[in-house]
C-alpha positions as CSV (number, residue, x, y, z in Angstrom):
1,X,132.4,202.0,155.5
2,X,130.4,199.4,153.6
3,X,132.2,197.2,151.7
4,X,135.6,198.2,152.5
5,X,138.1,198.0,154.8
6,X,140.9,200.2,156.0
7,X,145.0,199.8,156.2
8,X,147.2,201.2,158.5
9,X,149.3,202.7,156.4
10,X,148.2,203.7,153.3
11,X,150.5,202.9,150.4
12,X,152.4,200.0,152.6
13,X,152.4,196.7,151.0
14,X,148.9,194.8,151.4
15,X,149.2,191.1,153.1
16,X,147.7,188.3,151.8
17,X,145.9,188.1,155.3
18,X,144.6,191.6,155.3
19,X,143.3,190.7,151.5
20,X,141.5,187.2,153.1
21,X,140.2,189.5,155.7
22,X,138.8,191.8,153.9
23,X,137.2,189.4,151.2
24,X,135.7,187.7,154.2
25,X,133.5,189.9,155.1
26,X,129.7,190.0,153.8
27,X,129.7,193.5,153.2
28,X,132.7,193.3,151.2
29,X,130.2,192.0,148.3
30,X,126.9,193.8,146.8
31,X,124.9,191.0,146.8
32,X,125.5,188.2,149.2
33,X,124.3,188.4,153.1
34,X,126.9,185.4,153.9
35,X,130.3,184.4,152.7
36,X,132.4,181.1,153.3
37,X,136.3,181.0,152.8
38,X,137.8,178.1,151.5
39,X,141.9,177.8,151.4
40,X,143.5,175.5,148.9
41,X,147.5,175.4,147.9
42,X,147.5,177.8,145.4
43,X,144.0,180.1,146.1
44,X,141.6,181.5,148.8
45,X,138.1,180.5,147.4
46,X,135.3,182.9,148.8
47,X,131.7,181.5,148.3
48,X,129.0,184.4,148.2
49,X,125.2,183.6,147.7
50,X,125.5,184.0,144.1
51,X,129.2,183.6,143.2
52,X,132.4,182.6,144.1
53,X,135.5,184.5,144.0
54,X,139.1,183.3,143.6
55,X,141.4,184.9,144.4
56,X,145.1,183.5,143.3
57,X,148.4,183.2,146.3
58,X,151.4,185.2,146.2
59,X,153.4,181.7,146.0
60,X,155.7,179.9,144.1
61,X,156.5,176.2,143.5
62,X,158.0,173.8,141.0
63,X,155.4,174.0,138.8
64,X,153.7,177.2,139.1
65,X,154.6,180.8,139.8
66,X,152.2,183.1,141.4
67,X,154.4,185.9,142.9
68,X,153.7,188.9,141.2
69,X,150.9,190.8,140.5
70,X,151.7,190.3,136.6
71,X,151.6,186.4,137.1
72,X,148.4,186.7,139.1
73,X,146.6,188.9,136.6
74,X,148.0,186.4,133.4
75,X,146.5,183.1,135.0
76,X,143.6,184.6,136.5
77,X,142.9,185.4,132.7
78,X,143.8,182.2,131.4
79,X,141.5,180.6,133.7
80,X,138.4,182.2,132.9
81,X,139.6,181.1,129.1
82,X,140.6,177.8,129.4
83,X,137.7,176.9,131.1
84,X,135.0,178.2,129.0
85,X,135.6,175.3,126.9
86,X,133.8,173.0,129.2
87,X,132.2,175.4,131.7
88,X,130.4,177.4,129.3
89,X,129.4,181.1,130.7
90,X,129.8,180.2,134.4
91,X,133.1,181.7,134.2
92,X,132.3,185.7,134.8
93,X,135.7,187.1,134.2
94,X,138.2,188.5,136.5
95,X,137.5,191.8,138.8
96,X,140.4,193.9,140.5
97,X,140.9,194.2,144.2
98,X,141.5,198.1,144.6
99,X,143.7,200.0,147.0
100,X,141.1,203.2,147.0
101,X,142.8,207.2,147.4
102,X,141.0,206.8,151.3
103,X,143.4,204.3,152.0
104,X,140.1,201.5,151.7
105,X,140.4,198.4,150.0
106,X,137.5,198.0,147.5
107,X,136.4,194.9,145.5
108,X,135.6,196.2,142.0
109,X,136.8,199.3,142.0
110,X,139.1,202.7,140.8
111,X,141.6,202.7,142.6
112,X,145.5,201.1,142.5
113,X,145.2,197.2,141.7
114,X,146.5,195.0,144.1
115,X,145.6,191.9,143.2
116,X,143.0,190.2,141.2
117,X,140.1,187.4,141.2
118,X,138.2,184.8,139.0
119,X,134.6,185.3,139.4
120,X,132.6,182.8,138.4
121,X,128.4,181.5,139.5
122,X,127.9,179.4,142.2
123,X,126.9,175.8,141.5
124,X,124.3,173.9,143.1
125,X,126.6,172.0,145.3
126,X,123.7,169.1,145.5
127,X,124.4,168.6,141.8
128,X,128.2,168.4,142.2
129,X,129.7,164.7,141.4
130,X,131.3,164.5,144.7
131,X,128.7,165.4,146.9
132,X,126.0,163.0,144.8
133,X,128.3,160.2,145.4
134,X,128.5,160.9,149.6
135,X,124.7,160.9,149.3
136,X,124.3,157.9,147.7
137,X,122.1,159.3,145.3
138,X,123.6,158.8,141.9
139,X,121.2,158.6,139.0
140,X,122.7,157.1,135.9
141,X,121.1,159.4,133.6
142,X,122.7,162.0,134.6
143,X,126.3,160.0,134.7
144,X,125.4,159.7,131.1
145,X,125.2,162.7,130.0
146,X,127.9,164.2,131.4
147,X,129.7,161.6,130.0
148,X,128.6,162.6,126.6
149,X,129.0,165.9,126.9
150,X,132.7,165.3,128.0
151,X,133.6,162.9,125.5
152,X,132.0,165.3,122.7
153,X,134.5,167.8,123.9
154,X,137.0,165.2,123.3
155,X,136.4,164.4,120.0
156,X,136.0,168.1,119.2
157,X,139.3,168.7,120.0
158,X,142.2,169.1,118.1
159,X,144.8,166.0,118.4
160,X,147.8,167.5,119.7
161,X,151.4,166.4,117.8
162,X,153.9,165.1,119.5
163,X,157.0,162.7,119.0
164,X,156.7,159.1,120.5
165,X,159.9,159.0,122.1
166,X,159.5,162.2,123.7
167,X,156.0,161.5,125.2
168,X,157.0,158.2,126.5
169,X,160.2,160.0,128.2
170,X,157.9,161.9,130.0
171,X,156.0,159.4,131.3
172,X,159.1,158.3,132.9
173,X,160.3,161.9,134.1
174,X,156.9,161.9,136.0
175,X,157.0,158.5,137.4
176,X,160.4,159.2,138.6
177,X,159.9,162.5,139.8
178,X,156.9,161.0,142.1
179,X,159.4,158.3,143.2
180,X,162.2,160.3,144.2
181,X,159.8,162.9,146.2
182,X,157.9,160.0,147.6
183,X,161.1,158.4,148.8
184,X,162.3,161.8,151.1
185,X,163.4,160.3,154.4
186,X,161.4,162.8,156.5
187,X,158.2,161.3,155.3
188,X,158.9,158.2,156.6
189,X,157.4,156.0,153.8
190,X,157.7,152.5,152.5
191,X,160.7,152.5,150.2
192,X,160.2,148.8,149.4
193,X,156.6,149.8,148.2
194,X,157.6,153.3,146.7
195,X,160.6,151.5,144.6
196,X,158.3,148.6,143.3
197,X,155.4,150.6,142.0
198,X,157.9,153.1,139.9
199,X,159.3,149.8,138.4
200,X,156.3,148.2,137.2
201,X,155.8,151.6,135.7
202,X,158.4,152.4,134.2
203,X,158.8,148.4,132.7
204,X,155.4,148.7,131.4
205,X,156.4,152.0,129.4
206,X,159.6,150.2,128.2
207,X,157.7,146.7,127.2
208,X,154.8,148.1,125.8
209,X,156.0,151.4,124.2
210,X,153.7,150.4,121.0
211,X,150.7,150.7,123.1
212,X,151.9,154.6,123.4
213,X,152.8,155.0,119.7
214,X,149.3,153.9,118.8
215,X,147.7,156.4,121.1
216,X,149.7,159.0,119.5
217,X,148.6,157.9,115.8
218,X,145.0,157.4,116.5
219,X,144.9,161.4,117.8
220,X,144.2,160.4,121.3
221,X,146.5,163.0,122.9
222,X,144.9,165.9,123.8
223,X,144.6,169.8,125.6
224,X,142.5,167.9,128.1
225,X,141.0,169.3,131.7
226,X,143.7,167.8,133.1
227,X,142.6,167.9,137.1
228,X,139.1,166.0,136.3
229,X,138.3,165.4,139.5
230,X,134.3,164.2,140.8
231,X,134.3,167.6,142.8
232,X,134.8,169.7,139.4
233,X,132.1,168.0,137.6
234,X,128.2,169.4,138.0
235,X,125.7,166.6,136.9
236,X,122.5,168.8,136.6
237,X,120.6,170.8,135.7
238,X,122.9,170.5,132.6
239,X,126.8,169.1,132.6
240,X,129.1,171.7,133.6
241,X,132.6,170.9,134.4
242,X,135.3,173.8,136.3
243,X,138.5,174.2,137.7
244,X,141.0,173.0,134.7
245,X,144.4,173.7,135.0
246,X,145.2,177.2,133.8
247,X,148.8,177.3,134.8
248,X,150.5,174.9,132.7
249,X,149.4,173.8,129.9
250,X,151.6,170.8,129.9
251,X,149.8,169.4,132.4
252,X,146.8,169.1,130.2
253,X,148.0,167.8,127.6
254,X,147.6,164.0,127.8
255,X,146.1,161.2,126.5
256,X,142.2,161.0,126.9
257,X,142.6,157.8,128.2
258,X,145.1,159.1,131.4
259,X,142.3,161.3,132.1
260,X,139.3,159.6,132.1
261,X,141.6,156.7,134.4
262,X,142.2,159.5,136.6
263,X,138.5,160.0,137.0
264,X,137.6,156.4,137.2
265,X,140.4,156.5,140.1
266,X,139.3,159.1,142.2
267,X,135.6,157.3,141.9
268,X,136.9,154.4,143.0
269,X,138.9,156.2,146.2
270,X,135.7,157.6,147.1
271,X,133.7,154.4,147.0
272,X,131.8,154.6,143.4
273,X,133.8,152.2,141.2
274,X,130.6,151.9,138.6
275,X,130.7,155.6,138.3
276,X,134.0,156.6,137.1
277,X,133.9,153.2,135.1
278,X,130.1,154.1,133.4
279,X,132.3,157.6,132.2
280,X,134.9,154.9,130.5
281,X,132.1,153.2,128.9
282,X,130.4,155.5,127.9
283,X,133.6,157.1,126.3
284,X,134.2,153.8,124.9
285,X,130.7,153.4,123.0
286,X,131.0,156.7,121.7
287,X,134.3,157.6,120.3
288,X,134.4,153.8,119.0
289,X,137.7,154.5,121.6
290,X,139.0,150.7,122.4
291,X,141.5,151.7,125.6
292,X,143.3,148.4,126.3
293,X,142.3,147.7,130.1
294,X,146.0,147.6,130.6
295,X,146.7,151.2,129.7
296,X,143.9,151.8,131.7
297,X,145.1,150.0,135.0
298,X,148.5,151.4,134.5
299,X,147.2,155.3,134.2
300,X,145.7,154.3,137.2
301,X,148.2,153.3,138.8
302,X,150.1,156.5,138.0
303,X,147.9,158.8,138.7
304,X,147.8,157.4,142.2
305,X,151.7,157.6,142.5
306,X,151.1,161.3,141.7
307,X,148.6,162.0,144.3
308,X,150.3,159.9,147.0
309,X,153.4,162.5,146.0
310,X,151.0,165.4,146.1
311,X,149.3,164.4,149.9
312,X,152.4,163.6,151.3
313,X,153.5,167.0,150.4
314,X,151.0,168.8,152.6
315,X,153.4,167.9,155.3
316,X,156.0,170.4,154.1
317,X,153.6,173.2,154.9
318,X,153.0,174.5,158.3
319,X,149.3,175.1,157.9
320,X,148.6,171.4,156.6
321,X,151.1,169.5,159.8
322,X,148.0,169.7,162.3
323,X,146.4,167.5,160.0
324,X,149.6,165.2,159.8
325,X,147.5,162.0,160.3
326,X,145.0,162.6,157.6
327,X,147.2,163.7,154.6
328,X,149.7,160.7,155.4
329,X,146.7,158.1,155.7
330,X,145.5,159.0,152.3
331,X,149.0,159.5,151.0
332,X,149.4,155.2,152.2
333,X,145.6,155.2,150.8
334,X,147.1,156.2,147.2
335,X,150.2,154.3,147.3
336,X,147.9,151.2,147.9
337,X,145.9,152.0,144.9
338,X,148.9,152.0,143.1
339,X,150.4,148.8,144.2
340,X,147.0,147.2,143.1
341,X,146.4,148.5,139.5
342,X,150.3,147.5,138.9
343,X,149.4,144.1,139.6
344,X,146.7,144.2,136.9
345,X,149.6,145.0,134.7
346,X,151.2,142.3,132.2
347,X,153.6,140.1,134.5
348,X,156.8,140.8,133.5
349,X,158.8,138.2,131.5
């Protein structure tokens, strides 16, 4: 039957690999003749002509819980809201994956949900940031005004409160949660390096704890994106950005300047250092903004602690260990980055 696709036993528990199966198919869909599957940690992305479904995994980790069907149905939610704020009407909604009376699994339909997706248009991948920076095409123009449009989300946004003390705590929570994780003897890594990056961070948050204060006074901590990333930002026709985190809200909330150094990092890994740093200026020039460079190299710098933690992490899942050589080199790649922007910091006295 079209657009559906039979289980064995009817009424058994539905896998996450019959769901994929299904959800691969073309004819699963009503209006696509091809479909690509994409896997990520946390979801199985399925690219139709038109539109792209997500749909969320059953898992669990320290910082997100996906298990039930509740939890699934909550975030996928969640999603679609959290991201109309910067993605405008791109995000669809959600749509139910159905267990049918037959026994058939339908997208869209009557029967017994069994699990749920974000469906959202398609993007013209030529336009994405990511892809315009592998083709060397990058026009300025339209790095402009996306960096408009992002900082007049910023300074539409409410400041979010917070207690000095407390944010800068956090800061070192997360520093040293990246260096104890990062340190884990089966991965093998520099300790030596690993040790001296956490301390130039965690001195710098110590020495210069005004720095933080004044962040927190001028209203520059905000619900941000908070994963903004050059492969979740769409340069043309118009600026569109996706894919902020829904699942803890925590995680977004940060100081504009810790995101827009993220950015400027993840340019700069990819080999566009004028791109992520034109989004700082621009940001500069038009929320009358002055980041000190230093808070700027040392968001850098931890930013790139955190995603050294998170590659080096792939290598705790079976599926990722084939690729053992390529998550560990960028994982080194990170840890680099990090070392560098902590030499920009202030020497220490």
């Amino acid at each position: 039957m079209i657009g559906k696709a039979t289980i064995s036993q009817p009424g058994s528990t539905v896998t996450l690999e019959t769901k994929v199966t299904f959800l691969n198919r073309p004819e699963t869909y009503p209006e696509t003749l091809s479909v690509k599957a994409l896997e990520t940690h946390m979801s199985w992305v399925f690219l139709t002509d038109h539109y792209v479904y997500k749909l969320k995994k059953p898992v669990r980790y320290d910082f997100l819980n996906f298990k039930t069907l509740e939890a699934r149905h909550k975030f996928c939610t969640e999603e679609v809201r959290i991201n109309q704020r910067l993605a405008g009407d791109t995000y669809l909604g959600i749509v139910p994956l159905t267990m049918e009376k037959s026994g058939f699994l339908k997208l869209d339909g009557r029967g017994k949900v069994i699990d749920w997706l974000v469906k959202m248009k398609r993007l013209p991948q030529e336009f994405m940031l990511d892809t315009v920076i592998a083709a060397g095409d990058i026009k300025n123009e339209w790095v402009q005004q996306t960096a408009e449009f992002l900082t007049d989300f910023y300074l539409a946004s409410c400041p979010v409160e917070c207690n000095p003390g407390e944010f800068r705590q956090k800061l070192v929570k997360d520093v040293e949660l990246n260096c104890r994780e990062l340190l884990r003897n089966e991965f093998g890594l520099s300790h030596v390096l690993i040790v001296g990056i956490m301390t130039d961070l965690l001195y710098f948050v110590v020495k210069h704890a005004d720095l933080f204060d004044t962040r927190i006074t001028e209203g520059r901590i905000l619900d941000a994106h908070g994963d903004l990333r050059p492969e979740h930002i769409c340069l043309a026709p118009k600026p569109i950005i996706i894919d902020c985190l829904e699942f803890d809200p925590d995680l977004r909330i940060m100081d504009v300047a810790e995101e827009l150094s993220f950015l400027a990092l993840e340019c700069e890994m990819v080999g566009a250092p004028a791109t992520g740093q034109l989004f700082l200026t621009i940001y500069r020039w038009k929320s009358l903004d002055k980041i000190p460079d230093t808070m700027i190299s040392f968001y850098k710098a931890k930013r790139a602690f955190l995603r050294a933690r998170l590659c080096i992490h792939h290598l705790l899942e079976k599926n990722y260990r084939i690729d053992r050589k390529k998550w560990r080199g960028r994982c080194e790649a990170y840890l680099s980055a990090a070392k560098t922007y902590c030499g920009q910091l202030p020497e220490k006295c």
